[in-house]
C-alpha positions as CSV (number, residue, x, y, z in Angstrom):
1,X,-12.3,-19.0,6.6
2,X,-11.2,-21.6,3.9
3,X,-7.3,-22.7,4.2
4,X,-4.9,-21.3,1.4
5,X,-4.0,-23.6,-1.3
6,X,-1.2,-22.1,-3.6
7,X,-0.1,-23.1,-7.2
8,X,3.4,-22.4,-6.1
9,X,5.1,-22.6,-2.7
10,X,7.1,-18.9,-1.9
11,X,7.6,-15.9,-4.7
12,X,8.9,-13.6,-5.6
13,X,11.8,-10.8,-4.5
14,X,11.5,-7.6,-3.2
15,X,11.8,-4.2,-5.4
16,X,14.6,-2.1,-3.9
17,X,15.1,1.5,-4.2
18,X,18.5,0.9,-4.9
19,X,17.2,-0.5,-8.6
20,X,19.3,-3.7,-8.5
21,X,18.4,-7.4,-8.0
22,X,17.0,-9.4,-5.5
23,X,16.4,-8.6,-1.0
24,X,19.1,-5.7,-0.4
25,X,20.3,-5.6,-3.6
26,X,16.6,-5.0,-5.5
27,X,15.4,-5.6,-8.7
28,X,12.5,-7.6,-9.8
29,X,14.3,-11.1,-10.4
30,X,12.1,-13.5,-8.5
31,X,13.4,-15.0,-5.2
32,X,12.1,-18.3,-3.5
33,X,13.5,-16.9,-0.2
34,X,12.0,-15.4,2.8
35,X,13.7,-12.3,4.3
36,X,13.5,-10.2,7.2
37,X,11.7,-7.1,7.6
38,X,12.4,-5.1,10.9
39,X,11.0,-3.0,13.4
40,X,13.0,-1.5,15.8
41,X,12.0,0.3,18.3
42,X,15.4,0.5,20.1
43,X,17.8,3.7,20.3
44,X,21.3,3.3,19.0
45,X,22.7,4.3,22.6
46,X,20.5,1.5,23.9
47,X,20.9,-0.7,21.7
48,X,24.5,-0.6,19.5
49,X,24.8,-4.8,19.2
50,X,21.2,-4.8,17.2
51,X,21.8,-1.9,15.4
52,X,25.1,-3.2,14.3
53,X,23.7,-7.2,13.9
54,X,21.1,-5.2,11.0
55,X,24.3,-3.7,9.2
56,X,25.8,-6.6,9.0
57,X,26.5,-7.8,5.1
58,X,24.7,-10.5,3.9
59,X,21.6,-10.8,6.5
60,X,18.7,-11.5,4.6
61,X,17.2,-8.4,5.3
62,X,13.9,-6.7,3.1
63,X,13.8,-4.0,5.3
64,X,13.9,-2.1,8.6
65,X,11.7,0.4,10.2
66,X,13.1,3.5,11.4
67,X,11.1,4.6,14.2
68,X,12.1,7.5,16.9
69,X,9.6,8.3,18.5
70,X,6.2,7.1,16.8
71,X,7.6,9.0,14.2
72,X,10.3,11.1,13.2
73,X,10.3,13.1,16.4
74,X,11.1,16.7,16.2
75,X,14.9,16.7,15.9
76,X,17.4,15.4,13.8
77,X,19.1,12.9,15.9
78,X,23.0,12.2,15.2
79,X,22.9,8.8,16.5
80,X,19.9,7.8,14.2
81,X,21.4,9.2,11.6
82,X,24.8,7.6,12.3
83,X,22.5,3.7,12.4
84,X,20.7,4.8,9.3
85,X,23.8,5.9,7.1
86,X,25.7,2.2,7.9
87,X,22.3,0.3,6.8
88,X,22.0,2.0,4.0
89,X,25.5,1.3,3.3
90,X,25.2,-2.4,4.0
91,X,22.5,-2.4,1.1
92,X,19.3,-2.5,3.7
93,X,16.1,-0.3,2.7
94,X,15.3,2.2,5.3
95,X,11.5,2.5,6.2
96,X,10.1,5.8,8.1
97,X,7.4,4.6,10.6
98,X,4.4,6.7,10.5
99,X,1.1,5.9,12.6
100,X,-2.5,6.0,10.6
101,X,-4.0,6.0,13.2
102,X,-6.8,3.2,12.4
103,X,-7.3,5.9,9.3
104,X,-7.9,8.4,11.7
105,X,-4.5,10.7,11.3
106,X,-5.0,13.8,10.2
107,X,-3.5,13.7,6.6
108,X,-1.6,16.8,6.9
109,X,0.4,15.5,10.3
110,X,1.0,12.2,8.4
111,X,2.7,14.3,5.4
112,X,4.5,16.5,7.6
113,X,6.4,13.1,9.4
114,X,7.0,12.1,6.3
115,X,8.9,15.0,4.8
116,X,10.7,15.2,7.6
117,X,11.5,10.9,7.8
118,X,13.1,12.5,4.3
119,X,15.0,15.8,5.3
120,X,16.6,14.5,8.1
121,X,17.7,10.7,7.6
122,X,16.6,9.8,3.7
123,X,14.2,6.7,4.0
124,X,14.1,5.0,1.4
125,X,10.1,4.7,1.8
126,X,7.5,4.5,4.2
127,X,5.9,1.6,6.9
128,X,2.2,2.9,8.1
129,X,1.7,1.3,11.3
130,X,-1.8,1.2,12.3
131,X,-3.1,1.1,8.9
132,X,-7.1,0.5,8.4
133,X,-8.8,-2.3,7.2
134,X,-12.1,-1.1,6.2
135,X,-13.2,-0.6,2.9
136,X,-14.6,2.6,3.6
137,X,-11.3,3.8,4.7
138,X,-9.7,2.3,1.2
139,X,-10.4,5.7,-0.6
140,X,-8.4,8.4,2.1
141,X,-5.7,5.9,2.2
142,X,-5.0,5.5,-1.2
143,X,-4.9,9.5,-0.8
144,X,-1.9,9.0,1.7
145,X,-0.1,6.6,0.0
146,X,0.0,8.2,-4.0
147,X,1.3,11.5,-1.9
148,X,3.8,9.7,0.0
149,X,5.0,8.0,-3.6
150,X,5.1,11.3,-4.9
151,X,7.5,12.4,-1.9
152,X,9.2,10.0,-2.4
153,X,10.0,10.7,-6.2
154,X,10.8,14.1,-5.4
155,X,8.4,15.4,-7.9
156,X,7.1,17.8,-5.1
157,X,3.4,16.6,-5.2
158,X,1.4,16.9,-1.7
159,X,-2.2,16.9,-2.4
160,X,-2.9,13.1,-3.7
161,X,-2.3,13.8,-7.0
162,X,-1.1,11.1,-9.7
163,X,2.8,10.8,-9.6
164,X,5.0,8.8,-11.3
165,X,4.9,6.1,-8.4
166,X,8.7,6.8,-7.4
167,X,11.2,4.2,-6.2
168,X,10.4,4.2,-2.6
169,X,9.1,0.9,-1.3
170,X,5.0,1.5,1.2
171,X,3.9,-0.9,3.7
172,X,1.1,-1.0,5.4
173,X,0.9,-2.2,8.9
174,X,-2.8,-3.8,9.3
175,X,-1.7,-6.4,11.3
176,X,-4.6,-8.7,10.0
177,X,-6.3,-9.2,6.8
178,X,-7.5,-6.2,5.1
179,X,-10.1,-5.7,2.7
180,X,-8.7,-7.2,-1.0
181,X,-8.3,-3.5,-2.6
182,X,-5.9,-2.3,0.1
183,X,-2.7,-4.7,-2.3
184,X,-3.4,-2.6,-4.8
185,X,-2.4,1.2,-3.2
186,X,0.8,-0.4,-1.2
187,X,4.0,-2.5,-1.7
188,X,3.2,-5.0,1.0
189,X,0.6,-5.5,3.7
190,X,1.2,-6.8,7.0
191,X,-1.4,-8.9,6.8
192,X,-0.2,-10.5,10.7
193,X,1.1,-9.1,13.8
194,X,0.8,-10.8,17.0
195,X,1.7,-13.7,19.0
196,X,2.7,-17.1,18.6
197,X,-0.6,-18.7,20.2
198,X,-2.4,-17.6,17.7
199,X,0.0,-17.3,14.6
200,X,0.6,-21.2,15.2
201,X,-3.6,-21.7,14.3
202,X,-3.5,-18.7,11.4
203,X,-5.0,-18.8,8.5
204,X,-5.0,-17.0,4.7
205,X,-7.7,-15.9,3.0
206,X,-8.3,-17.1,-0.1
207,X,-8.0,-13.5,-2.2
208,X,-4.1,-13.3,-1.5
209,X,-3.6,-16.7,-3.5
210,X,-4.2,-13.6,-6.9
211,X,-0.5,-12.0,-5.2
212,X,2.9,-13.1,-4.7
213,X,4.3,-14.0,-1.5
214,X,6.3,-10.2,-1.7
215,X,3.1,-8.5,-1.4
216,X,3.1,-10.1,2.0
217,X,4.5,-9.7,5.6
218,X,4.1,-11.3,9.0
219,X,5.4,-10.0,12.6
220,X,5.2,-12.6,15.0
221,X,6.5,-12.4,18.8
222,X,6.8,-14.9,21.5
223,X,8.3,-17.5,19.2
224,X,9.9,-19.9,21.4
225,X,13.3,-20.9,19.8
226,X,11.9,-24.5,19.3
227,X,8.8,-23.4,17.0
228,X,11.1,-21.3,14.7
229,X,11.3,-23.1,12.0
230,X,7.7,-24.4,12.1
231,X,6.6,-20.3,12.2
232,X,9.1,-20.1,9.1
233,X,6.7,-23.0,7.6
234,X,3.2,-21.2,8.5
235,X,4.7,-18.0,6.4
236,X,5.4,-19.9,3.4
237,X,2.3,-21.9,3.4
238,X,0.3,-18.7,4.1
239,X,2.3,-17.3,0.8
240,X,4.5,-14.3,3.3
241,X,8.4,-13.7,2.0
242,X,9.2,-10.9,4.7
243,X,8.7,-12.3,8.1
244,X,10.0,-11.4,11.7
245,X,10.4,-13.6,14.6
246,X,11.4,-12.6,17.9
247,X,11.0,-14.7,21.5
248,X,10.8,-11.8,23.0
249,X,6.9,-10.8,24.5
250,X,4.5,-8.2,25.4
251,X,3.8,-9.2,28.7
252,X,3.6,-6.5,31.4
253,X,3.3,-3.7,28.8
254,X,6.9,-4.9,27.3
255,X,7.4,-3.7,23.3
256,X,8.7,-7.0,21.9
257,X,10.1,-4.8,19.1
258,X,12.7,-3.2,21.2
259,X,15.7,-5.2,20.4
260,X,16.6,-8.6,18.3
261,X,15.3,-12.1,19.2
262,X,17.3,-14.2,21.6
263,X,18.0,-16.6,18.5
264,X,18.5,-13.9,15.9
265,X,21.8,-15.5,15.0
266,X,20.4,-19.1,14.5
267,X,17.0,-17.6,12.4
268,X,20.1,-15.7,9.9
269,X,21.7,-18.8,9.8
270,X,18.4,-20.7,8.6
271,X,17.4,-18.2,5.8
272,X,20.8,-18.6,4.7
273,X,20.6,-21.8,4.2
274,X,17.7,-21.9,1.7
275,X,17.5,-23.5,-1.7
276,X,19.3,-20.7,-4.7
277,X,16.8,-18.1,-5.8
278,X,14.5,-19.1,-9.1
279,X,14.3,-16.7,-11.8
């Protein structure tokens, strides 16, 4: 697969559904910055310090990803709620994780998390982990994602119907490169998640050259703190503004999503360091 050559280095900013300007403000004003987009898989009782690190004003956050238990789970939880509330006050979109299932979720569980993602803690959109790749999966997920646009906007729409497109920001969590029409249904694509050793020898396809680097995220663990900034260098060549680094692993069995890298300070200091957005 050919290397990635870009006209332009990094892109553009992140819509918000707060309808402001730039990453957790919103807006459509272009930013030459990467941000952070989070998963965390981590209860507030277990972990308070990362949950209060992401509320923090000023991180350069894009977004963070709710999840409870693979989903919503099948309570209202106070302490979730409680996390969610001081994000969203902190200016920080608020993503409800929902598994696809490789494509393979039933479509009427899938809408059911959602509503409930909505009811009980107000996301302000959607991240679909285990999204397909295949083009012959393109069609049912463009299904999902119009009806989870149209949740979003309140308009009341559940069957895949046209909507209005709402406010609410849709990932999808392939993890690799998808087939090309896949950027056209969704906000961003997670077009890498995995580990270092093979992040470090990545490559882009040539098709995501036609999209700004917003359109595109990378999750990367087992970053060792000395390969940081090198990692934030592969993002930007590969033309990814939302990026998350962690040192921690998945050896054993171990989620390395479960709490905040070992250097999370030190990566916030480095995105806060970059050049003044362009416009």
């Amino acid at each position: 697969m050919p290397r990635l050559t870009r006209p332009y280095f990094w892109g553009a900013g992140l819509r918000d559904p707060s309808g402001g300007a730039g990453p957790g403000a919103g807006g459509p004003a272009r930013s030459d910055r990467l941000g952070f987009g989070v998963p965390v898989n981590a209860h507030p009782l277990v972990a308070p310090a990362e949950w209060g690190e992401l509320a923090r004003p000023g991180t350069p956050l894009h977004w963070v990803v709710l999840n409870v238990a693979r989903g919503p789970g099948t309570r209202p939880d106070p302490l979730y709620t409680e996390a969610v509330a001081r994000l969203r006050e902190s200016g920080v979109p608020v993503l409800g994780h929902l598994d696809a299932g490789l494509g393979g979720r039933p479509f009427g569980e899938l809408v059911s998390d959602a509503s409930h993602y909505l009811d009980w803690y107000r996301v302000d959109g959607f991240y679909l982990d285990r999204a397909p790749t295949e083009r012959s999966a393109l069609n049912e997920c463009r299904r999902a994602t119009t009806t989870l646009r149209a949740l979003l906007a309140g308009d009341g729409s559940v069957d895949g119907a046209d909507s209005d497109g709402g406010d609410g920001h849709l990932v999808l969590g392939h993890g690799t490169h998808p087939y090309p029409g896949y950027a056209e249904i969704a906000d961003q694509l997670v077009t890498f998640s995995g580990p270092w050793t093979q992040y470090r020898w990545s490559e882009a396809p040539q098709w995501t050259a036609a999209y700004p680097p917003e359109r595109f995220a990378h999750l990367v663990h087992g970053v060792p703190r000395s390969h940081l900034v090198t990692a934030m260098r592969i993002a930007r060549w590969q033309g990814a503004a939302t990026v998350c680094f962690t040192d921690r692993t998945d050896r054993n069995g171990t989620d390395p999503w479960e709490g905040l890298a070992g250097y999370w300070d030190e990566s916030v200091r480095t995105l806060r360091k970059q050049p003044p957005p362009s416009i």
